[in-house]
Backbone bond lengths (Angstrom), bond angles and torsions (degrees), N, CA, C in turn:
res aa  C-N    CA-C-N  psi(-1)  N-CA   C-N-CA  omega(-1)  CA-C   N-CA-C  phi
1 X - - - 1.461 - - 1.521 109.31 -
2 X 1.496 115.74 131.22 1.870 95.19 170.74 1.585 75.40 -143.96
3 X 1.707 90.62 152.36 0.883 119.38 -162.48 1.418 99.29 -132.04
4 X 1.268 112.83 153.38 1.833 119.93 -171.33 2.225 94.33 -121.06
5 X 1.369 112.12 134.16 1.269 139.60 147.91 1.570 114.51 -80.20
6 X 1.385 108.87 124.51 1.189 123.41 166.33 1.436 114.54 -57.64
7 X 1.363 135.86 132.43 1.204 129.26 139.05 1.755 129.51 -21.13
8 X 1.105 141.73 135.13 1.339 130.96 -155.83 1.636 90.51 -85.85
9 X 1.582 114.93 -51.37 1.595 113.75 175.20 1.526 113.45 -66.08
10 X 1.316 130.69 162.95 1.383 136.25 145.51 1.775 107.99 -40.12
11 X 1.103 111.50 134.10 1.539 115.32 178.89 1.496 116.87 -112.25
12 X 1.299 126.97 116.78 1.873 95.53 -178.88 0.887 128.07 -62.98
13 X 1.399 130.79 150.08 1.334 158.36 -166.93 1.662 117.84 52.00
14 X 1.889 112.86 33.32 1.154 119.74 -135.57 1.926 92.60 -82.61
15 X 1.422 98.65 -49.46 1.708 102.17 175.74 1.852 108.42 -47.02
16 X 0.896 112.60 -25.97 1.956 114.96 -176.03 1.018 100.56 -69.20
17 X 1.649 112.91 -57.38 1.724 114.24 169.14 1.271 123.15 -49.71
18 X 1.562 114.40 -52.71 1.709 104.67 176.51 1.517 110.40 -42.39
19 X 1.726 118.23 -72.14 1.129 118.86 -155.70 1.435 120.21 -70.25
20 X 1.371 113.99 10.04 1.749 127.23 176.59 1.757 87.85 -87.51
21 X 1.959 103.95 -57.35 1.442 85.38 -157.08 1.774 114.58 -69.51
22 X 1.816 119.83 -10.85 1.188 110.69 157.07 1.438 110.40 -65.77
23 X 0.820 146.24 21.92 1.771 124.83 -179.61 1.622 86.70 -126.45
24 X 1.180 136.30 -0.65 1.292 136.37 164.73 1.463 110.00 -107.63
25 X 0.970 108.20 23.90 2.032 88.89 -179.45 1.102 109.35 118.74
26 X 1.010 148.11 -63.24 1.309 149.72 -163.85 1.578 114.76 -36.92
27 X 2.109 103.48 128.99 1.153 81.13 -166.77 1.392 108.76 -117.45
28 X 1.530 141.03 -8.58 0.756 164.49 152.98 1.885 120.92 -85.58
29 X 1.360 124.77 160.17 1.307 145.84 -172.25 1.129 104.81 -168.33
30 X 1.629 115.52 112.06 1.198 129.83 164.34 1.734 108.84 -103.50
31 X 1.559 111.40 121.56 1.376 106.78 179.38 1.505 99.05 -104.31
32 X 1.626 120.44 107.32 1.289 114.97 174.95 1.610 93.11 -134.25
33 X 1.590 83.56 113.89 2.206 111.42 -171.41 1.210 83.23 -126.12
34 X 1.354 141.42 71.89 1.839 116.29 164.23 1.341 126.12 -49.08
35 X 1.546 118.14 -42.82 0.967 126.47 179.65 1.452 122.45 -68.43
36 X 1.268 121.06 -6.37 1.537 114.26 -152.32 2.043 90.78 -116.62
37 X 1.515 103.09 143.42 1.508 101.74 -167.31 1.532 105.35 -96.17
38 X 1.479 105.10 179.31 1.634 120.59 -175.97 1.349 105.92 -11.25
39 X 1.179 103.72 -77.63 1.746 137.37 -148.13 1.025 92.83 -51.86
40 X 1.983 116.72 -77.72 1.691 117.40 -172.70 1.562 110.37 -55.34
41 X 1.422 121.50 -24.47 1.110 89.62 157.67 1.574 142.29 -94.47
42 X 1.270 130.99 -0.82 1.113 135.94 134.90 1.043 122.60 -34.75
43 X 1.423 123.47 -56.04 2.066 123.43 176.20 1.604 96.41 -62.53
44 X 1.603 122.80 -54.10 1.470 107.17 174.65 1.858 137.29 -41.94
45 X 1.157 81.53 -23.31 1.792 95.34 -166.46 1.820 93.58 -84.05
46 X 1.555 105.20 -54.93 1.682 95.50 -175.43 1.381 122.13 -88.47
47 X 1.298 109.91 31.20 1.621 130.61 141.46 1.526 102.31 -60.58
48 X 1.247 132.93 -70.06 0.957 142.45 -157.90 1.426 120.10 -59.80
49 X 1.312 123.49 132.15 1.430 107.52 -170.73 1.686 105.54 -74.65
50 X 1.673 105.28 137.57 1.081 111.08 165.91 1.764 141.57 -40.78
51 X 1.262 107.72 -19.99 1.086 127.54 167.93 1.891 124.80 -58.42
52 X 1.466 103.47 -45.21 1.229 129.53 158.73 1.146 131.19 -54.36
53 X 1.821 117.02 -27.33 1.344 109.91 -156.78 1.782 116.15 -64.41
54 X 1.498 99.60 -23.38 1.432 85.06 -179.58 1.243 121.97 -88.00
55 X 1.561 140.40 29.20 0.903 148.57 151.30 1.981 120.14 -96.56
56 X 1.610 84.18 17.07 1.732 99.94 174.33 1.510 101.77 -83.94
57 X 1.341 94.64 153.82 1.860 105.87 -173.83 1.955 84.09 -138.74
58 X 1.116 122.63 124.69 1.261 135.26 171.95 1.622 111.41 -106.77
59 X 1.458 120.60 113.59 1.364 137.57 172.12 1.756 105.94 -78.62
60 X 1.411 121.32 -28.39 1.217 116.56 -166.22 1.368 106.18 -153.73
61 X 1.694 123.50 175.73 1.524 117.18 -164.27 1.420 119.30 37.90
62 X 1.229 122.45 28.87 1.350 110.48 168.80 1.636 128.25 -27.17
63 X 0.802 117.67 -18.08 1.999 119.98 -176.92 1.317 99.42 -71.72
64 X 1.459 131.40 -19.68 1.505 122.84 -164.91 1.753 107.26 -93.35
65 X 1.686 104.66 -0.35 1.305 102.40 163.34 1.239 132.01 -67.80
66 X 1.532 113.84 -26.87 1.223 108.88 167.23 1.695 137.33 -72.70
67 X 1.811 99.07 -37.63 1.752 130.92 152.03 1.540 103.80 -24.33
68 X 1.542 104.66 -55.93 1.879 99.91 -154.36 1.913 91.32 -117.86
69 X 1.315 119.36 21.41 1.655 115.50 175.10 1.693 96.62 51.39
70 X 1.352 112.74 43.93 1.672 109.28 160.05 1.213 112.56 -108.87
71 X 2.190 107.25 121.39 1.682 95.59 -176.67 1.656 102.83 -113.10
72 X 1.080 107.24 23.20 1.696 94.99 163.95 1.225 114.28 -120.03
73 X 1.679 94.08 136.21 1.540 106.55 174.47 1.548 109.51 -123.10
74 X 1.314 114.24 171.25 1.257 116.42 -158.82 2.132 94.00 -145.05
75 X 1.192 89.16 123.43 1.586 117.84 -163.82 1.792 123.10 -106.36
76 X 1.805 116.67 95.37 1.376 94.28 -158.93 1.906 100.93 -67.71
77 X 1.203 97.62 -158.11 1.297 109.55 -168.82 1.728 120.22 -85.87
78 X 1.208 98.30 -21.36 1.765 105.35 149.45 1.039 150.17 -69.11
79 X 2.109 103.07 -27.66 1.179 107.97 134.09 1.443 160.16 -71.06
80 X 1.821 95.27 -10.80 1.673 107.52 174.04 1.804 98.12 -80.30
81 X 1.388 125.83 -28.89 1.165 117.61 172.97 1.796 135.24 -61.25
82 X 1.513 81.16 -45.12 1.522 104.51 170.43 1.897 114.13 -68.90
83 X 1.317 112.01 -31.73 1.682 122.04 -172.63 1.058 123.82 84.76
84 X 1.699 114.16 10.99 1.221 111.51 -161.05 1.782 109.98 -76.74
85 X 1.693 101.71 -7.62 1.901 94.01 173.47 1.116 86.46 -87.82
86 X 1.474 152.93 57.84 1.923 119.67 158.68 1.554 90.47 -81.29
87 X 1.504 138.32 -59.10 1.649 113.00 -162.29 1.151 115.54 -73.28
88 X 1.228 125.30 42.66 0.968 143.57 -174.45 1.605 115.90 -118.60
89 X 1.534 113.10 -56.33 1.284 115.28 -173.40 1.730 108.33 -74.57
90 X 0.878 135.88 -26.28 1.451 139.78 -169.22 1.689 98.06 -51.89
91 X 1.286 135.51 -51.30 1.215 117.27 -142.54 1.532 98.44 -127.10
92 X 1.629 119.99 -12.89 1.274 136.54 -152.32 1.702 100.80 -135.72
93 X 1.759 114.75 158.96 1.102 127.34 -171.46 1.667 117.75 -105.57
94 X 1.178 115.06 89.82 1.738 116.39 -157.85 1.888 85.88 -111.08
95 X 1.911 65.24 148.90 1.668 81.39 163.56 1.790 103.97 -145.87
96 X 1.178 105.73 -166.34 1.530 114.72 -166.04 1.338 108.87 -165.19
97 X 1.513 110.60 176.11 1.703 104.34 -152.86 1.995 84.65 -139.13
98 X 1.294 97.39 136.36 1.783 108.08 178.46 1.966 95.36 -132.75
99 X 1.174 102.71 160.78 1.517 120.35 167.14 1.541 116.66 -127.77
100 X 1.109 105.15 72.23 1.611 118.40 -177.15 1.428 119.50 165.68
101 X 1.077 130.95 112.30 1.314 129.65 170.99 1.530 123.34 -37.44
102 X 1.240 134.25 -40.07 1.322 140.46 177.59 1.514 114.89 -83.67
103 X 1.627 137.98 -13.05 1.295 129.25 134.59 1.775 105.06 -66.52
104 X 0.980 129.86 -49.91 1.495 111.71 -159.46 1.837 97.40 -65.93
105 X 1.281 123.89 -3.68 1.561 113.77 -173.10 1.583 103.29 -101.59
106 X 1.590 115.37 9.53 1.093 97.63 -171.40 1.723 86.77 -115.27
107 X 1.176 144.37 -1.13 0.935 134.32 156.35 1.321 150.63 12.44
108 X 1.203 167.37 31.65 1.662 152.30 -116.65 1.941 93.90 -91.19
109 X 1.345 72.87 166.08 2.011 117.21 -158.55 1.878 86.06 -40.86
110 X 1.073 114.21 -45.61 1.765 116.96 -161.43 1.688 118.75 -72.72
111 X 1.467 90.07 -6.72 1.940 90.96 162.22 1.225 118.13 -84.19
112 X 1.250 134.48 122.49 1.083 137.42 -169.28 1.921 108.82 -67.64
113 X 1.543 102.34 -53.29 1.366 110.06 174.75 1.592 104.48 -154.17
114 X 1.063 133.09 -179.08 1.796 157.77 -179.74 1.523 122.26 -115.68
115 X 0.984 114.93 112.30 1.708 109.32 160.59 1.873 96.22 -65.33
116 X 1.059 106.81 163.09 1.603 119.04 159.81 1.399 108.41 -175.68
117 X 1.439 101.17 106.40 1.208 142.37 149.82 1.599 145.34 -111.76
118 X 1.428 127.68 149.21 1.783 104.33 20.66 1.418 128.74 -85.60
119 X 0.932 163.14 -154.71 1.627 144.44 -179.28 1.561 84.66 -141.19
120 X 1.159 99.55 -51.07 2.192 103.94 -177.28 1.293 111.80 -122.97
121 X 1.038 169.16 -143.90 1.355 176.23 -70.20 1.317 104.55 138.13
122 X 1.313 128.14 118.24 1.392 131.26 -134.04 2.271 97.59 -101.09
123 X 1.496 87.91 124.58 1.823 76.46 -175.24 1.747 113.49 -78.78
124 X 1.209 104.83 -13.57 1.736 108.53 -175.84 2.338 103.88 -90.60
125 X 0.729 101.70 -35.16 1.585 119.03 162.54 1.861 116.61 -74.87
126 X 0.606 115.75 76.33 1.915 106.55 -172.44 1.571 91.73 -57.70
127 X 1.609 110.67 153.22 1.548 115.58 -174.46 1.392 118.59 36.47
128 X 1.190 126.31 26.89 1.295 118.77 161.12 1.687 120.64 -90.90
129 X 1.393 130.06 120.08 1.096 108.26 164.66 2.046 108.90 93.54
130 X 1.883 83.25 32.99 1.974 83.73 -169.65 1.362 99.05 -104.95
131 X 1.601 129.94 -8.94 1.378 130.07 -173.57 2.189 84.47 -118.93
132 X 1.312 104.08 28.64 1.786 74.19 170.78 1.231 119.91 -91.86
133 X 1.648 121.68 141.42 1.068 131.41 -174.05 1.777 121.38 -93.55
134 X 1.177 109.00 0.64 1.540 131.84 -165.51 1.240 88.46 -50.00
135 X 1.245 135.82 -60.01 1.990 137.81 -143.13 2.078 77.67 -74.27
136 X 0.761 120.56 -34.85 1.949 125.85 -157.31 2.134 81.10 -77.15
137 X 1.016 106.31 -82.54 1.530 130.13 -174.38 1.596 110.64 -41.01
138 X 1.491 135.14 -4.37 1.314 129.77 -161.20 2.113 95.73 -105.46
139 X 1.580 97.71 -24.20 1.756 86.47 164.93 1.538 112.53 -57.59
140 X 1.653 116.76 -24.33 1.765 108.58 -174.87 1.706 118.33 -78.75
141 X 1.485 87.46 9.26 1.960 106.50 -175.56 2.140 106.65 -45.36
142 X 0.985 139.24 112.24 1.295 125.11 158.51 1.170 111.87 -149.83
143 X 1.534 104.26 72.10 1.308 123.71 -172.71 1.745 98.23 -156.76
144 X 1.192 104.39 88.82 1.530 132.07 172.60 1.883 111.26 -59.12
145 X 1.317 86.42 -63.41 1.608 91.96 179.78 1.675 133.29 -30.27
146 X 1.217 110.55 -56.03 1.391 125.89 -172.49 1.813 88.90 -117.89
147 X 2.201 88.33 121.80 1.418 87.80 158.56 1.670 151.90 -85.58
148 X 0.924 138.67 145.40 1.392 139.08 -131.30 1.946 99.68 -91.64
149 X 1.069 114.60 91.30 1.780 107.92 179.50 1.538 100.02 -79.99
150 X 1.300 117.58 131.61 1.518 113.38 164.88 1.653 108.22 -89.09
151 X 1.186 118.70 156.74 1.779 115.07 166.60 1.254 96.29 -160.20
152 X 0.915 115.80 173.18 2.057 145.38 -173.72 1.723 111.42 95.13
153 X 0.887 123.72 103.55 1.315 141.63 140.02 1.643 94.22 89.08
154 X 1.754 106.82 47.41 1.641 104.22 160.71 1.683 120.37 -83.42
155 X 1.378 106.94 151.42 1.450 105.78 175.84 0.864 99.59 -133.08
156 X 1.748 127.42 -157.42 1.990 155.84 -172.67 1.796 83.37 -84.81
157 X 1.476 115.93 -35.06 1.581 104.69 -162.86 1.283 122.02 -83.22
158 X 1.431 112.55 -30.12 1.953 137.77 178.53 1.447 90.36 -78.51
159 X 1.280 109.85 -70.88 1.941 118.48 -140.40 1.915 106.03 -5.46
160 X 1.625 90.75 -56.17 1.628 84.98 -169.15 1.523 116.73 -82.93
161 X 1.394 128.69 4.90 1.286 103.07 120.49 1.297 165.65 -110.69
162 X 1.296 118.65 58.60 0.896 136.79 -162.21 1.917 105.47 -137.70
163 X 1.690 97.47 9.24 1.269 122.25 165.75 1.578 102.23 -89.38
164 X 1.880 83.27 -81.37 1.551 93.35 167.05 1.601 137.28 0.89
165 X 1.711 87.17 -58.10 1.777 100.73 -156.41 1.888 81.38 -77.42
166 X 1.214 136.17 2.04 1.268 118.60 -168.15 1.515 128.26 92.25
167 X 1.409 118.70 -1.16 1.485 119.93 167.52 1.784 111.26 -65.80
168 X 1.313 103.18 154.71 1.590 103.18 162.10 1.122 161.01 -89.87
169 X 1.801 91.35 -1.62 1.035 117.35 -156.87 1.831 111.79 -159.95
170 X 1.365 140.26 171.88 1.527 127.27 158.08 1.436 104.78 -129.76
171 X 1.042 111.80 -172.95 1.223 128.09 -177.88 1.575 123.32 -160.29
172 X 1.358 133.04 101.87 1.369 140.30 -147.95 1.136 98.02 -110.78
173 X 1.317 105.23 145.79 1.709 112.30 178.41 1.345 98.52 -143.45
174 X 1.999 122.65 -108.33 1.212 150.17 153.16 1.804 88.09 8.14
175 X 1.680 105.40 -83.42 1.551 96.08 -148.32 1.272 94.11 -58.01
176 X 1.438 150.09 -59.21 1.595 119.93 -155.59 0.971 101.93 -88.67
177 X 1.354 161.21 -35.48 1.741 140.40 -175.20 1.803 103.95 -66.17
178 X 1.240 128.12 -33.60 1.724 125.11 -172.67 1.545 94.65 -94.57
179 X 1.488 143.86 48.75 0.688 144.64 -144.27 1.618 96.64 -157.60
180 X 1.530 136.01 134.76 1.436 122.39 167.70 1.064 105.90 -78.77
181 X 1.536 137.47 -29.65 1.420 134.54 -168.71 1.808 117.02 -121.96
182 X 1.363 108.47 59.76 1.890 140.29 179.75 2.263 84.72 -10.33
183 X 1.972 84.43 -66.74 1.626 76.09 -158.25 1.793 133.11 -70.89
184 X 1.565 86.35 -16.31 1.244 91.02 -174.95 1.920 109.25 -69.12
185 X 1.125 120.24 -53.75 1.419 132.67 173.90 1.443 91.50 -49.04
186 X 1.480 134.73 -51.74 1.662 107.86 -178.60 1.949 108.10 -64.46
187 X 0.986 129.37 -15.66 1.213 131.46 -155.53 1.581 75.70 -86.16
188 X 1.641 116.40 -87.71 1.385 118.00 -174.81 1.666 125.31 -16.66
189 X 1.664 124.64 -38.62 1.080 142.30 167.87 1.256 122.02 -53.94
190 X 1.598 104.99 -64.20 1.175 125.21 154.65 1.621 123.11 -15.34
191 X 2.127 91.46 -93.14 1.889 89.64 161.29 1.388 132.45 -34.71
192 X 1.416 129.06 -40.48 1.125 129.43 172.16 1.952 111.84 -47.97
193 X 0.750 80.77 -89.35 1.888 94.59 173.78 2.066 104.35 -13.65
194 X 1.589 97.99 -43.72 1.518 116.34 -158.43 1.413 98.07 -62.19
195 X 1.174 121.14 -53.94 1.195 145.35 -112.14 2.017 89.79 -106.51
């Protein structure tokens, strides 16, 4: 599974890029804009070709899932503490993001999957993620239920390990948004995985 992270800012020509890298593979879309309100995100979303929408993952404004028939949301880790996704999980496919192998094993059945990071030393974060031990820590995985997304500082050069180490999935950010060419580096990623 790889999955693409939104840029936190608006990016130019960033919706052209999404809907190229859905027409290539892409199987996931995470829209995480904290900063950006209702509206822009409403004009952001119907950028997107309709065809796609259900491969939308919403970090914020959740109410517009129902507006655009998007049922995944994506929940940081203050909110799985706090509970604030429970009316959420009943009808819809949420996931959430931990940094440690022993929260992501304690998990229950209703997470769909996990970010876990950092996996590498994160390229959109400078020094983030240079002592992480996660790729070492993912043999202590025994938590079947919810699948395991790795993210922080994947590229065309890691991807496969971060198979290797036993994750199920990636999650790209840094390398294609800090990147002049978003789709081509998802394509390159892509092939890798293919191949």
């Amino acid at each position: 599974m790889i999955i693409v992270i939104t840029s936190e800012l608006i990016m130019p020509s960033e919706t052209d890029s999404i809907n190229q890298m859905f027409q290539e593979g892409l199987d996931l879309l995470h829209i995480r804009k904290p900063w950006i309100s209702r509206n822009e995100m409403t004009e952001f979303i119907t950028q997107i070709d309709e065809v796609f929408r259900s491969q939308l993952v919403l970090h914020t404004h959740y109410d517009l899932g129902k507006e655009f028939t998007i049922s995944r949301f994506h929940f940081r880790e203050i909110d799985r503490k706090e509970g604030t996704y429970k009316p959420f999980a009943e009808e819809n496919m949420i996931s959430t993001s931990v940094h440690d192998i022993a929260t992501y094993n304690t998990l229950e059945k209703e997470w769909e999957y996990a970010f876990i990071s950092p996996f590498f030393p994160s390229i959109s974060k400078k020094g983030y993620g240079l002592n992480s031990t996660i790729k070492e820590e993912i043999k202590h995985r025994n938590n079947q239920d919810a699948k395991l997304i790795a993210l922080g500082g994947i590229n065309q050069d890691n991807i496969h390990e971060v198979f290797e180490a036993g994750a199920d999935g990636v999650a790209l950010l840094g390398a294609v948004w800090e990147s002049e060419e978003p789709l081509k580096v998802f394509k390159k990623c892509r092939n890798v995985l293919m191949s």
